[in-house]
C-alpha positions as CSV (number, residue, x, y, z in Angstrom):
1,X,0.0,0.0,0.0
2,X,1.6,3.5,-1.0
3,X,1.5,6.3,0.2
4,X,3.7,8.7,-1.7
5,X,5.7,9.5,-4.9
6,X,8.9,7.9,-5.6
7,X,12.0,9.6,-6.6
8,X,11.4,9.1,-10.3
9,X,12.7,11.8,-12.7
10,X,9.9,14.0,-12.9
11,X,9.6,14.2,-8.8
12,X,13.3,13.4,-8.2
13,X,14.8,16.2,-10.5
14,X,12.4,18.1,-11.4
15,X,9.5,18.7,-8.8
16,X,8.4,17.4,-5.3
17,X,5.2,16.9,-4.1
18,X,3.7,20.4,-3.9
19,X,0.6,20.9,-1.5
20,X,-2.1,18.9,-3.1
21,X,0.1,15.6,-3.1
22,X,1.1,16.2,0.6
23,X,-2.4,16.8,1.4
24,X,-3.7,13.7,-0.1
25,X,-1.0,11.6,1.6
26,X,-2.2,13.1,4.6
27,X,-5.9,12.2,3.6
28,X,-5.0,9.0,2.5
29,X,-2.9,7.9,5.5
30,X,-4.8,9.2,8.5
31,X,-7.4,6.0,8.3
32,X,-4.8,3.8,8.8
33,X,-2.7,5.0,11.5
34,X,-5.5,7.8,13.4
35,X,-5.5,6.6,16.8
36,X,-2.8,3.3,17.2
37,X,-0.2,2.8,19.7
38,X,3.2,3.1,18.2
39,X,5.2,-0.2,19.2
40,X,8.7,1.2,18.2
41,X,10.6,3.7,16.6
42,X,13.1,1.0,13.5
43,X,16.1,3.5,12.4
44,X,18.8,2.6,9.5
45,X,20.4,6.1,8.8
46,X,21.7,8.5,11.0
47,X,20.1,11.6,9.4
48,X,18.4,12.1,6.0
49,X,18.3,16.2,5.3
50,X,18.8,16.8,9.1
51,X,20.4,14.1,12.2
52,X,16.9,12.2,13.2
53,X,15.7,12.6,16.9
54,X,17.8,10.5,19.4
55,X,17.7,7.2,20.3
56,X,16.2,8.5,23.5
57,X,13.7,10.0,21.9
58,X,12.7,7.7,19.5
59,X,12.3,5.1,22.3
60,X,9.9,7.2,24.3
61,X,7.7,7.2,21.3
62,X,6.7,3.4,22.3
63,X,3.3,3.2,23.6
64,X,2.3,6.4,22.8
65,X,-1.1,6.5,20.7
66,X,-1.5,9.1,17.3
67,X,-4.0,11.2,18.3
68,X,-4.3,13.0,14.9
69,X,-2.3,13.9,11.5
70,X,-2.2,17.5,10.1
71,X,-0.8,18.9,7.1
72,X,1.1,22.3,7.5
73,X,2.7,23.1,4.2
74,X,4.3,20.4,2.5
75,X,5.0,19.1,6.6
76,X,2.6,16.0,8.2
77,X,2.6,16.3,11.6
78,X,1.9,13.5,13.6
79,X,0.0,14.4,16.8
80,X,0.8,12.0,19.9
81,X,-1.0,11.6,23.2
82,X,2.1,12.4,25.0
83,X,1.9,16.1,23.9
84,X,4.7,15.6,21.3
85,X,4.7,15.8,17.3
86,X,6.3,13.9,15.0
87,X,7.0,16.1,11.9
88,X,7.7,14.5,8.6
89,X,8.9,16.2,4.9
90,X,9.0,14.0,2.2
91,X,11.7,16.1,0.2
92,X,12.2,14.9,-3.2
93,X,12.2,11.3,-3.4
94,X,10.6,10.4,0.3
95,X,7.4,7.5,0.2
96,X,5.7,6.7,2.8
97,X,4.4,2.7,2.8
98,X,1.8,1.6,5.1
99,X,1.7,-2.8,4.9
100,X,0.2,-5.1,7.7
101,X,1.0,-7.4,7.9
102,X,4.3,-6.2,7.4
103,X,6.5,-6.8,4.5
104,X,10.6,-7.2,4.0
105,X,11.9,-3.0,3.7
106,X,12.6,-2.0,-0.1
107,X,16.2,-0.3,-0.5
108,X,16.7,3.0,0.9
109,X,13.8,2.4,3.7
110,X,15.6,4.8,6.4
111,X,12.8,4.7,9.5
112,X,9.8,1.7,9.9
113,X,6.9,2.9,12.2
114,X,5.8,-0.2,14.0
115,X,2.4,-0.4,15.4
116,X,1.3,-2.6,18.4
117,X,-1.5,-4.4,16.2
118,X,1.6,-5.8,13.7
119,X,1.1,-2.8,11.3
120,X,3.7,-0.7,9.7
121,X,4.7,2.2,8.3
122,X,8.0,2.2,6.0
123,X,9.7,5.9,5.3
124,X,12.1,5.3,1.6
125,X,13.5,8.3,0.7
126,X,16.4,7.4,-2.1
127,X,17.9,10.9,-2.4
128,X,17.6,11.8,1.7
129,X,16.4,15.1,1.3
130,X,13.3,14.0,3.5
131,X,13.2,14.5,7.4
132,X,11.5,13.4,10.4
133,X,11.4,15.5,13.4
134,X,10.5,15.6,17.0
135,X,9.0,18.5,18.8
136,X,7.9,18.0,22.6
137,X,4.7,19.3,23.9
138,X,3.8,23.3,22.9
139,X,7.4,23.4,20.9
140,X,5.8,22.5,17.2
141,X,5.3,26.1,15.9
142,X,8.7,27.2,17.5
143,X,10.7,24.9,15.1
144,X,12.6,26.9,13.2
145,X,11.1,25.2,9.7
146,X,7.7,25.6,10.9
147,X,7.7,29.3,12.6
148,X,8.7,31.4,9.3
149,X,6.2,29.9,7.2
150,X,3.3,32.3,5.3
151,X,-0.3,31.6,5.5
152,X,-2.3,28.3,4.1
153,X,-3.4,29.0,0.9
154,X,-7.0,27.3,1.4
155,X,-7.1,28.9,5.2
156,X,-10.0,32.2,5.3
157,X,-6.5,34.1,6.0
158,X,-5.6,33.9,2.8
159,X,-7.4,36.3,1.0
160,X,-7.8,38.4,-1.8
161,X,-6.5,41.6,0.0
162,X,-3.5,39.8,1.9
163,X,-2.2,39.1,-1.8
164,X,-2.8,42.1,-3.1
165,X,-1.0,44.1,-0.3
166,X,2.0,41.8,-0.9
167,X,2.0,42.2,-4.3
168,X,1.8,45.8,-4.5
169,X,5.0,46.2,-1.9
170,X,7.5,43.9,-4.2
171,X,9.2,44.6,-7.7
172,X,9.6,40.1,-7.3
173,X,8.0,38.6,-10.1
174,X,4.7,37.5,-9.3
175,X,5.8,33.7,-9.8
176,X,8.7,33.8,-7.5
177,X,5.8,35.8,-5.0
178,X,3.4,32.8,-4.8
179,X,6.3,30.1,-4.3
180,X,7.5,32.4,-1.6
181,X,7.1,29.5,1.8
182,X,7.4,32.8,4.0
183,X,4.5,34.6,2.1
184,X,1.9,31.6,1.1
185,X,2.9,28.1,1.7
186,X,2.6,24.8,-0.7
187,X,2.3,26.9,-3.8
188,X,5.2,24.8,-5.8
189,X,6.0,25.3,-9.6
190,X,3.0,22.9,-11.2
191,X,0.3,25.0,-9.7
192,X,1.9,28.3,-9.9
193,X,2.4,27.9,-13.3
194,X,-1.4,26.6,-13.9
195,X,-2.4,29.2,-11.8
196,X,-1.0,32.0,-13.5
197,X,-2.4,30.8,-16.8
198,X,-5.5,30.5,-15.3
199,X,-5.0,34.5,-14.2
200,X,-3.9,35.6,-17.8
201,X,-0.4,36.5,-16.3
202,X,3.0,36.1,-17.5
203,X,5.5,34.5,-15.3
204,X,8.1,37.4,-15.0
205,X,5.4,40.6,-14.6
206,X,6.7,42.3,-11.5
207,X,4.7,42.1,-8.4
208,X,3.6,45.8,-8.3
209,X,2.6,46.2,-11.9
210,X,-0.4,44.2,-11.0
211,X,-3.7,46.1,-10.9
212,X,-6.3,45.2,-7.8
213,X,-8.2,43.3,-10.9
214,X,-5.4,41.2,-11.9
215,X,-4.2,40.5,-8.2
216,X,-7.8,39.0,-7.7
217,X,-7.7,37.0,-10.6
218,X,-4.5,35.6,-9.4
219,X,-5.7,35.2,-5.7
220,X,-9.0,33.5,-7.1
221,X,-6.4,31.0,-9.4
222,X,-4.4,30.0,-6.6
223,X,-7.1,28.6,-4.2
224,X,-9.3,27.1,-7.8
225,X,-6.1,25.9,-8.5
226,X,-5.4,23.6,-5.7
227,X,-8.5,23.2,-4.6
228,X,-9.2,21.1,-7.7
229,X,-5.7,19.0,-7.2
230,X,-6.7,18.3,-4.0
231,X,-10.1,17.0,-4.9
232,X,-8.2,15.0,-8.1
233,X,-6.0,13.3,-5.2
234,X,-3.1,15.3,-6.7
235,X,-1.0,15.5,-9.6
236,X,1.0,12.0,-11.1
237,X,3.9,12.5,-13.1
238,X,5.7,9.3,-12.6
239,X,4.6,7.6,-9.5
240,X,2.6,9.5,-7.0
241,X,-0.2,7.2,-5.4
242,X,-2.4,7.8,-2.6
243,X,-3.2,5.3,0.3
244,X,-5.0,3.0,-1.9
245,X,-2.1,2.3,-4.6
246,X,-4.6,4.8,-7.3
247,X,-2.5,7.9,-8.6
248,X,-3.9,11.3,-8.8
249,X,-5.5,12.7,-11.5
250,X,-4.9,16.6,-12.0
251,X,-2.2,16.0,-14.6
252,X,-5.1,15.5,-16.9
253,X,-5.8,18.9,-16.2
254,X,-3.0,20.7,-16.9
255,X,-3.1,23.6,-18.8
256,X,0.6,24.8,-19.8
257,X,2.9,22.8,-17.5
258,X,5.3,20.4,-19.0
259,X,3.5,21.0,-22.8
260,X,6.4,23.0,-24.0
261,X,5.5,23.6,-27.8
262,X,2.4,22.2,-27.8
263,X,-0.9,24.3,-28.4
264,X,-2.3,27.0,-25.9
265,X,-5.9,25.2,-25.1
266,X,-7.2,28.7,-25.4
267,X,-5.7,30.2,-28.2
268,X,-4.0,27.4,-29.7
269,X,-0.6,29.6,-29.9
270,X,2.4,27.4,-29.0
271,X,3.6,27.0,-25.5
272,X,7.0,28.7,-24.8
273,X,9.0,27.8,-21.5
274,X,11.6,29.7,-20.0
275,X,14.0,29.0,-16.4
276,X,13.1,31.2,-13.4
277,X,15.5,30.6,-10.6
278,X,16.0,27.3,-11.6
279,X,12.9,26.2,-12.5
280,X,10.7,25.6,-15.5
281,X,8.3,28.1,-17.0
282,X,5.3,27.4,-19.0
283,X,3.3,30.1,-20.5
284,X,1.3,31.1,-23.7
285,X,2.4,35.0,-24.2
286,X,-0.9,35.8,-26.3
287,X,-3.1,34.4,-22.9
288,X,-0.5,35.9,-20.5
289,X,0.2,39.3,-20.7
């Protein structure tokens, strides 16, 4: 049973999961381990992107029942009757495998989860850019990780007037705005990219050369945006699945991302790309202004 996209090219190299994918996992994976008594805390690497929690610590996690899973960001935190949360980033290549009864570890399976009714939980992450961290009772938010990040995207915070007051104060380009983690979080390059298509806005207008229409438009793309990955079960490029082994299905819906020279479905011009800090473009400059 998987949980989570491999580390396959085109969520290896290119993307991670973005919002929608974490989201799902976290939809996906809550039935299973939602209120079960952790039986031990396996560990075959000393760190993946940061040193995992102590020995200590990972041995006081036995007997302690899972109260709850959240998504913050593109974070699942694991809430535990003790008070503590176990916080988990997938990174590029991280999957998260649920089996009972269990099943021998695949290659690069760094932490198992076992659970006192013979369940458990296998964390692979090939390229180690995942992480799994501890935070004792009330220190969650103070992680550094956690504490800088901007507002939920599908929260009532978020709103049309938040993004329009950032906007205007920045001469950023709106794309690298809305992939900002400190301003709105889980906004990753698929969905920006579909969202400002959706808007009718290039990639590399400035932030403040946005009218109040316009900043709308994009606020009102963002949350359509994900909201409809989210209810697709996310985007699959290469392996992505949710809790029941099916992938998602957004990348049927996909507008300009990764269709590089192949008609605009609105105006049927061709589809240009272009690299913005590292990362892919897509755009139609007759839609996108």
């Amino acid at each position: 049973m998987t949980i989570a996209g491999d580390g396959a090219p085109a969520w290896g190299v290119k993307e991670m999961p973005e919002l929608p994918e974490v989201e799902t996992i976290c939809r996906s994976l809550a039935p299973h381990i939602t209120g079960k008594l952790l039986a031990g805390v396996e560990v075959s690497a000393p760190k993946l992107r940061r040193p995992l929690p102590s020995a200590t610590v990972l041995r006081g996690l036995s007997n302690q029942r899972i109260l709850a899973l959240e998504r913050r960001a593109k974070y699942l935190l694991w809430h535990l009757d003790g008070g503590g949360v176990l916080v988990i980033h997938l990174g590029m290549s991280g999957r998260l495998s649920y089996c009972n009864p269990p099943r021998p570890a695949e290659p690069h399976t760094h932490v198992i989860f076992h659970f006192t009714d013979g369940g458990e939980l296998h964390f692979r992450d090939p390229r180690r850019f995942g992480s799994l961290d501890y935070a004792g009772p009330g220190e969650a938010l103070e992680m550094a990780f956690l504490r800088d990040l901007g507002l939920e995207p599908l929260s009532p915070a978020f709103t049309p007037d938040f993004l329009r007051q950032r906007l205007a104060s920045t001469q950023r380009t709106v794309k690298t705005l809305i992939m900002d983690q400190r301003v709105v979080v889980g906004v990753g390059n698929i969905y920006a990219n579909e969202a400002l298509f959706r808007a009718g806005l290039h990639p590399q207008r400035r932030g403040n050369s946005l009218s109040a229409q316009e900043g709308a438009a994009l606020h009102a793309a963002v949350v359509q945006v994900l909201q409809e990955a989210v209810e697709r079960g996310g985007t699959t490029l290469t392996d992505f699945r949710n809790a029941e082994g099916e992938p998602g299905f957004f990348q049927l819906d996909l507008a300009v991302y990764g269709r590089q020279q192949q008609p605009c479905p609105r105006c049927g011009r061709e589809i240009l790309r272009l690299v913005q800090g590292g990362r892919s473009s897509f755009f139609c400059e007759t839609c996108q202004k």
